[in-house]
C-alpha positions in Angstrom: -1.5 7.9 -8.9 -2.1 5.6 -11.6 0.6 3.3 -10.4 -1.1 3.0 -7.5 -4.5 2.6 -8.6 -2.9 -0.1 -11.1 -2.0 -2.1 -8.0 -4.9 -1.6 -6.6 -7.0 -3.0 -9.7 -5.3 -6.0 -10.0 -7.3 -7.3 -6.3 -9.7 -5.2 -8.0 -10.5 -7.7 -11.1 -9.8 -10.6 -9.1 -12.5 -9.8 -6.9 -15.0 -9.3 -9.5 -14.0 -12.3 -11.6 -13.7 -14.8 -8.4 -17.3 -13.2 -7.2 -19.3 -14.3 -10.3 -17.7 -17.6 -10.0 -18.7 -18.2 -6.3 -19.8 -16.6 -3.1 -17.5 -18.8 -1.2 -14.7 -18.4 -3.6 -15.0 -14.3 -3.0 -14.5 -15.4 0.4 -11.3 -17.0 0.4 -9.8 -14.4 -1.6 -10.7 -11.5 0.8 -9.9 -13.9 3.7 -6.4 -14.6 2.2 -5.0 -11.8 1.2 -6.4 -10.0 4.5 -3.5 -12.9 6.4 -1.6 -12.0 3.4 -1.2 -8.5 3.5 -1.2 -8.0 7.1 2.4 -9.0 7.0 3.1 -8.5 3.6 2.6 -4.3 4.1 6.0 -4.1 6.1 8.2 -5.3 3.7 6.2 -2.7 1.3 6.7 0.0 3.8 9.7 -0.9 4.7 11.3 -0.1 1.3 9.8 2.9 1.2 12.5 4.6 3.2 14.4 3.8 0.0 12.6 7.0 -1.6 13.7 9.6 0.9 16.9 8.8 1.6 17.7 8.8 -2.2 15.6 11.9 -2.6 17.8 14.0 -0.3 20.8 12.8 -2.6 19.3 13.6 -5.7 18.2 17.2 -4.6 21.5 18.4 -3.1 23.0 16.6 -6.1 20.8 19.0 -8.3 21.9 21.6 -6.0 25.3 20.9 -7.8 26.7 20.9 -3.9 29.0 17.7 -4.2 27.7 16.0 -7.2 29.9 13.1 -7.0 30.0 12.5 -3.9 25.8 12.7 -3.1 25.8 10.3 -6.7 27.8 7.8 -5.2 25.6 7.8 -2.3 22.5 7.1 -4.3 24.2 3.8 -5.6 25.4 2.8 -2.5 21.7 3.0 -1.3 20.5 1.1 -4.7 23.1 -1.6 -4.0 22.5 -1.6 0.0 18.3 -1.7 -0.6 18.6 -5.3 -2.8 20.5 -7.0 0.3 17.6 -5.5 2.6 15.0 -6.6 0.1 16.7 -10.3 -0.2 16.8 -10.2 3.8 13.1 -9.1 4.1 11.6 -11.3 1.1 13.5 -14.3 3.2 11.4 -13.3 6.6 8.8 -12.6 5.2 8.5 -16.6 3.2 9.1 -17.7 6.7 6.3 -15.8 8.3 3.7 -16.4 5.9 4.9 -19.6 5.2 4.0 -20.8 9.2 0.4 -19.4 8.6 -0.2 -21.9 6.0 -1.3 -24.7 9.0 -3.1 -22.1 10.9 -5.5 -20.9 8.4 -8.4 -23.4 9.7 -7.8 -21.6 13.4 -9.9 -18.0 12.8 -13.1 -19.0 12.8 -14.0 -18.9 9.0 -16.0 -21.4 7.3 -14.5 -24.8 6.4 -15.7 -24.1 2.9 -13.6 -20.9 3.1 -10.7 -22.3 4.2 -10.2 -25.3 1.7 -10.7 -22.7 -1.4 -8.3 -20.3 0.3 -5.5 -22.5 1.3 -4.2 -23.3 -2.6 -5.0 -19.3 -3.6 -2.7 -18.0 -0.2 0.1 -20.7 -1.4 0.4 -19.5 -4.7 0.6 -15.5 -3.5 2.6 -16.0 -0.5 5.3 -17.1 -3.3 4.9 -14.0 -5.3 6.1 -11.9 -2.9 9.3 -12.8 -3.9 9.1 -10.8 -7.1 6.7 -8.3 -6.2 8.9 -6.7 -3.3 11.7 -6.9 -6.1 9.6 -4.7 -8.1 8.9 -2.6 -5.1 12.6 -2.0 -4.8 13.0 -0.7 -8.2 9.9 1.1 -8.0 11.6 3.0 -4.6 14.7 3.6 -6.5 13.2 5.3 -9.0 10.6 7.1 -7.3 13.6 8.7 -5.5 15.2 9.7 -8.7 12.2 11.8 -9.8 10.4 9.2 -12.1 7.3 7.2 -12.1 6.3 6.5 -15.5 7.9 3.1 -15.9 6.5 2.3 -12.5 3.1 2.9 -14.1 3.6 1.1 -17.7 5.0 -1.7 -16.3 1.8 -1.9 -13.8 -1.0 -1.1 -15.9 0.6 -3.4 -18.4 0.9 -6.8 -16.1 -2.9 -5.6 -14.7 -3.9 -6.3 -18.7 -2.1 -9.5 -18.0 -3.3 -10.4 -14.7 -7.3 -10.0 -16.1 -6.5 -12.1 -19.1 -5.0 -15.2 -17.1 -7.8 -14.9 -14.6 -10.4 -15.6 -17.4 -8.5 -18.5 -18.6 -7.9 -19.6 -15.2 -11.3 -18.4 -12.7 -13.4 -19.4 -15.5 -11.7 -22.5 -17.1 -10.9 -21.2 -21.2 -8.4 -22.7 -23.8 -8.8 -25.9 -22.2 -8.1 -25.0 -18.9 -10.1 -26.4 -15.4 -12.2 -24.1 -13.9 -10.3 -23.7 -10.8 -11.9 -20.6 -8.8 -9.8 -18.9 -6.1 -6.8 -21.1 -7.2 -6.6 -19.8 -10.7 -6.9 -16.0 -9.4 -3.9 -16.7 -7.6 -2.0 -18.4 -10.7 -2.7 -15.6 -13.0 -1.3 -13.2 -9.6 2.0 -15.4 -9.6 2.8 -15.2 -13.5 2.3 -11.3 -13.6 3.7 -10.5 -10.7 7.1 -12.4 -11.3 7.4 -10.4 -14.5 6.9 -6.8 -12.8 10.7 -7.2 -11.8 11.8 -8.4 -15.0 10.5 -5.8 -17.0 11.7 -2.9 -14.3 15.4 -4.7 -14.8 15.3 -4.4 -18.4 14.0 -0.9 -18.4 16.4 0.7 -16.0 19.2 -1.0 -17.6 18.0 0.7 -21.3 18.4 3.8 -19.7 21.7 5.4 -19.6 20.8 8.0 -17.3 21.1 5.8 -14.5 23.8 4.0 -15.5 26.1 5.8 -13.4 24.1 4.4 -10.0 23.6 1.1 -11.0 27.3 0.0 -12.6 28.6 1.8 -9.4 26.3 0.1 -7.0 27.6 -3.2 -9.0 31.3 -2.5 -7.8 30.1 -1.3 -4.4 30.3 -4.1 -1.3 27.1 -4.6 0.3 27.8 -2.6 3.8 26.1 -3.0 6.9 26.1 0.6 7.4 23.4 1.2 4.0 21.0 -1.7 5.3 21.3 -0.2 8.9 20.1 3.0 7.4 17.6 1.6 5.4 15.9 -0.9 8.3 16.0 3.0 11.1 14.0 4.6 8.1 12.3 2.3 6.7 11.1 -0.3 10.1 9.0 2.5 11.6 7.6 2.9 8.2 6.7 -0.4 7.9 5.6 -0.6 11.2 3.2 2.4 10.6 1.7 0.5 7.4 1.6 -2.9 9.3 -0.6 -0.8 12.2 -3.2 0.3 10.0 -3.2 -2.8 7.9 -3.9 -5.1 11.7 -6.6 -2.6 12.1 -8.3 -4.1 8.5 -7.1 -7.4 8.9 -9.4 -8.0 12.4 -12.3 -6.2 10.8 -12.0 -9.2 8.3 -11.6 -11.7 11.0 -14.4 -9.9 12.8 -17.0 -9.3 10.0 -16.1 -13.0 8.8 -18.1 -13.6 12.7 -21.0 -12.7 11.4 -21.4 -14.4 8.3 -19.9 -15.5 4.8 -22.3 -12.6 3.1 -20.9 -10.4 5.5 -17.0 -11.1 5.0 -17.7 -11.1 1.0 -19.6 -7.7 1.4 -16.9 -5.9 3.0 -14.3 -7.1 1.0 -16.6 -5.4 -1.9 -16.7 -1.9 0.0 -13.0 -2.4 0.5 -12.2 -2.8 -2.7 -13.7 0.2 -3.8 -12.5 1.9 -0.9 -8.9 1.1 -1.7 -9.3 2.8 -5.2 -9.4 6.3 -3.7 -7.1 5.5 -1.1 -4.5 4.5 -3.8 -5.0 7.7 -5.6 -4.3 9.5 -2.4 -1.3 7.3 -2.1 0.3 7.9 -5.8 -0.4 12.1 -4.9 1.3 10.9 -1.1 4.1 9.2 -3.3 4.5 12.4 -5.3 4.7 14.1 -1.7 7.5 12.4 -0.4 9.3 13.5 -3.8 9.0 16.6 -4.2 9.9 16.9 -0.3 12.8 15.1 0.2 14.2 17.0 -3.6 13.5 20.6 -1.8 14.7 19.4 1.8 17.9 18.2 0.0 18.2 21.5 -1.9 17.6 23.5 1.4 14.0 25.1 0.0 11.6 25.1 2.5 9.5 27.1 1.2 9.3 24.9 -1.3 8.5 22.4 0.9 5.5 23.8 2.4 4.4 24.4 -1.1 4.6 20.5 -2.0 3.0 19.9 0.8 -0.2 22.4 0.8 -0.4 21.4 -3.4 -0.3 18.0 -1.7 -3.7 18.4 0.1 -5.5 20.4 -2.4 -5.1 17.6 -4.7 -6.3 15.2 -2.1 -9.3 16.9 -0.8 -10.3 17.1 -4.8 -9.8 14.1 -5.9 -11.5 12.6 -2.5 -14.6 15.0 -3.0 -15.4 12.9 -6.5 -14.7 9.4 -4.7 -17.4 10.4 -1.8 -20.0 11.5 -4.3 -19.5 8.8 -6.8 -19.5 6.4 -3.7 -22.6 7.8 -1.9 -24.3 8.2 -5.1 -23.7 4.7 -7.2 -23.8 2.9 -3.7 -27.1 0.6 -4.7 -25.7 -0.5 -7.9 -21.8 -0.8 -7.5 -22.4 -4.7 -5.7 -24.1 -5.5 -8.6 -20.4 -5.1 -10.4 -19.4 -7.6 -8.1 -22.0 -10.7 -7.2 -25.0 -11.6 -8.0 -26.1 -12.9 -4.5 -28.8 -10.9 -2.8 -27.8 -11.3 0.3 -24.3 -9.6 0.2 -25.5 -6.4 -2.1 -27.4 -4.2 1.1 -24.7 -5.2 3.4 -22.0 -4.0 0.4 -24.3 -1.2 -0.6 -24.5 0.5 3.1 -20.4 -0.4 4.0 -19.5 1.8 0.2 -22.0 4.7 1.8 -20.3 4.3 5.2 -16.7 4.4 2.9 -18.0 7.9 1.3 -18.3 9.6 4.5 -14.5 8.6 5.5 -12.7 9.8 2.3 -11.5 12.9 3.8 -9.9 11.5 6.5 -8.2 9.3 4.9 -7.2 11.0 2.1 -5.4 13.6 4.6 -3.8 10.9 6.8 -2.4 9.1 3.6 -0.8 12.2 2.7 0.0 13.7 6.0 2.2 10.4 6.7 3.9 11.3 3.6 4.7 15.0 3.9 6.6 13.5 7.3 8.4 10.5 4.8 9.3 13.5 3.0 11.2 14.5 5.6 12.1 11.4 7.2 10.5 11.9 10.4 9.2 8.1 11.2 9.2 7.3 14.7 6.7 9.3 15.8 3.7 8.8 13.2 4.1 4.8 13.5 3.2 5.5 17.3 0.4 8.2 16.2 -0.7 5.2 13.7 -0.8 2.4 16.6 -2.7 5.4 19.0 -5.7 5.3 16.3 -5.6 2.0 14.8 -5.1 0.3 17.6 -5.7 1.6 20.7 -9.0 3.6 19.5 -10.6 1.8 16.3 -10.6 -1.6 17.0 -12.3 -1.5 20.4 -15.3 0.9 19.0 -15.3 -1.3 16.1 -16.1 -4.5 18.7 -18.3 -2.3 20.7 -20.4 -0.6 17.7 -20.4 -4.6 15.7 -21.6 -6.7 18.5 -22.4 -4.6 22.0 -24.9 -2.1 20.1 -25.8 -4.8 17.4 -24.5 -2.7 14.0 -23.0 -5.8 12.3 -20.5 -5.0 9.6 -21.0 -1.1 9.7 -20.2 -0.8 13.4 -16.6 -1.3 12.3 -16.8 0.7 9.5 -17.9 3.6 11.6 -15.1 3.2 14.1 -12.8 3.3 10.7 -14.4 7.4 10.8 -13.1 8.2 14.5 -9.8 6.3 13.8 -8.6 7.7 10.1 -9.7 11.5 11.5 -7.5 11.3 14.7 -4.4 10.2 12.6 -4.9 13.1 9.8 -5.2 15.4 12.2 -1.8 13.6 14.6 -0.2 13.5 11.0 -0.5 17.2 10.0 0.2 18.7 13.3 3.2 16.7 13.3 4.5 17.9 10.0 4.0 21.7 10.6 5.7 21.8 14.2 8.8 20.0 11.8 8.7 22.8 9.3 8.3 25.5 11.7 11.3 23.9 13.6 13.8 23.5 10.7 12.8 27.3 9.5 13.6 28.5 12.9 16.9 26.7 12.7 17.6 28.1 9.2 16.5 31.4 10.0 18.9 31.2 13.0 21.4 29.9 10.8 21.4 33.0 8.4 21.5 35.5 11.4 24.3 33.9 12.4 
């Protein structure tokens, strides 16, 4: 959870610090990294299917069924996952790269686009490192621990603050440069996440065994096969619900600049509980792969159900601080009076949703847990897609709502896919305990 919420902060603080230094600034941040992590989110979720797949091995490896031979299949993964991360962080340069020309062509303001275009440059190259770091973050998450994962996060967010103040705000001698120097403190600190996760795992001799094996290992087409069938629909998944954001940006950004900048703020606070939800969802996907690898299913279900108690807990104090502090939160953010009631009403619009989406970040990963894929990336498009953005359109424009027509739409979309998501997961269980119980009669 703090991991997550971590990585959450560091767009966080750069919204804050870029939004006391201008309105139009705050702009081209939320525009970028709404192009940015559009595409950016697959290569995230992608990985992911590292954690799974390596949490199977470890829990039948626990199980002391095969030791050896489940160990060797964790490096073989490790080794197998930095070819698919060098193959995706290539794709992905590409992709993001062509958007570079095309950021004048969605309708923003021209003053939007000439402080975005050096800010998306400059991140567009960190995602080099960062999905590095992701990597070893997977690995790890699959092996049971996330502590390192979280020093090394929080620790580069202290970082990431620091350079923005020199940076945003010109210190030490520095220009003032805005956007552009949010984006130079994101560079620095995230090209150091990997560094300091390499250095860490190799102090460890616990995982020596996986990592000098995966060193003698050939990189097989068979481990990055594996790796793209788990972790593509994943991805895919994540990239679904991330379009669904990314056109509400486009679409807010319609209406106005005040607008745009105010939904970025409600985002931003927005993500913070959805990240908590995603570190428990993380811890999820453990805790069920370990017990699925063992063969426990009733330990399982009981990851899972802890899984939503948590969720529904820490959720109920996000929705009440949201609904509560919802006049003065903007103020954290800008000083610009038009943008704090459009910001105010989108964070108590975000309060009513954090039950739904609590559940559906969790409910997608009880099924990681299980590596059941396929069928919540097409649950995913069916609600993000298919239902949200239309009533978004419909609620912003047809019946004159503005910025919280789409925000209501996000109600109706994140419900249908928690309630897709858990239904999903318990006709799995039920399945595999029927084949287990027929097993043992047998």
């Amino acid at each position: 959870m703090l991991t997550q919420l971590g990585a959450s902060l560091v767009g966080l603080f750069d919204t804050i610090m870029v939004g006391h230094y201008a309105t139009a600034d705050l702009a081209a941040v939320s525009f970028s990294n709404a192009i940015f992590f559009s595409v950016m989110v697959f290569s995230m979720g992608a990985l992911m299917g590292l954690t799974p797949l390596i949490g199977v091995e470890v829990g039948a490896e626990s199980a002391g069924r095969d030791t050896r031979q489940h160990a060797n299949r964790v490096s073989y993964l490790y080794h197998s996952g930095i070819s698919f991360t060098l193959l995706l962080s290539a794709a992905m340069l590409v992709i993001l790269g062509s958007c570079i020309p095309l950021l004048g062509s969605f309708g923003q303001e021209q003053v939007v686009v000439e402080a975005a275009r050096p800010y998306y440059i400059l991140i567009v190259i960190s995602i080099v490192p960062f999905l590095f770091f992701c990597l070893q973050k997977q690995f790890l998450e699959g092996l049971g621990n996330t502590m390192i994962a979280m020093v090394i996060t929080i620790s580069m967010n202290v970082l990431n603050i620091a350079l923005n103040w020199v940076f945003i705000f010109g210190k030490f001698g520095c220009p003032a440069m805005g956007a552009t120097g949010a984006g130079i403190a994101t560079l620095i600190s995230r090209t150091l996440m990997p560094v300091l996760f390499w250095m860490a795992i190799r102090a460890h001799k616990q995982w020596h065994k996986y990592i000098d094996r995966a060193q003698s290992q050939e990189s097989h087409h068979e481990g990055i096969r594996q790796l793209w069938k788990i972790g593509a629909p994943i991805g895919g998944q994540t990239v679904v619900e991330t379009v669904l954001f990314t056109f509400s940006f486009i679409i807010i950004g319609w209406i106005s600049k005040e607008a745009l900048a105010a939904h970025h703020i409600a985002n931003q606070i927005a993500d913070l509980t959805f990240m908590l939800a995603l570190g428990i969802g993380s811890a999820t996907t453990i805790r069920v792969s370990h017990q699925l690898g063992k063969g426990d299913l009733y330990a399982v279900r009981m990851a899972a159900n802890a899984s939503i108690h948590l969720v529904l807990v820490m959720n109920t104090i996000g929705a009440v601080l949201m609904i509560s502090l919802r006049n003065y939160i903007p103020w954290i953010f800008t000083n610009d009076e038009a943008v704090i009631p459009i910001a105010s009403t989108l964070i108590m619009i975000a309060g009513f949703f954090q039950y739904a989406d609590g559940l559906q970040s969790v409910g997608a990963a009880m099924l990681r847990g299980l590596t059941d894929v396929k069928r919540p990336m097409v649950y995913a498009f069916i609600a993000y897609i298919v239902v949200s953005l239309p009533l978004g359109i419909f609620l912003t424009f047809t019946c004159h709502l503005g910025a919280s027509g789409m925000w209501i739409s996000f109600i109706v979309s994140l419900s249908l896919a928690a309630a897709l998501f858990h239904t999903r997961f318990r006709k799995k269980l039920r399945d595999l305990e029927g084949k287990a119980n027929l097993k043992q009669e047998k």
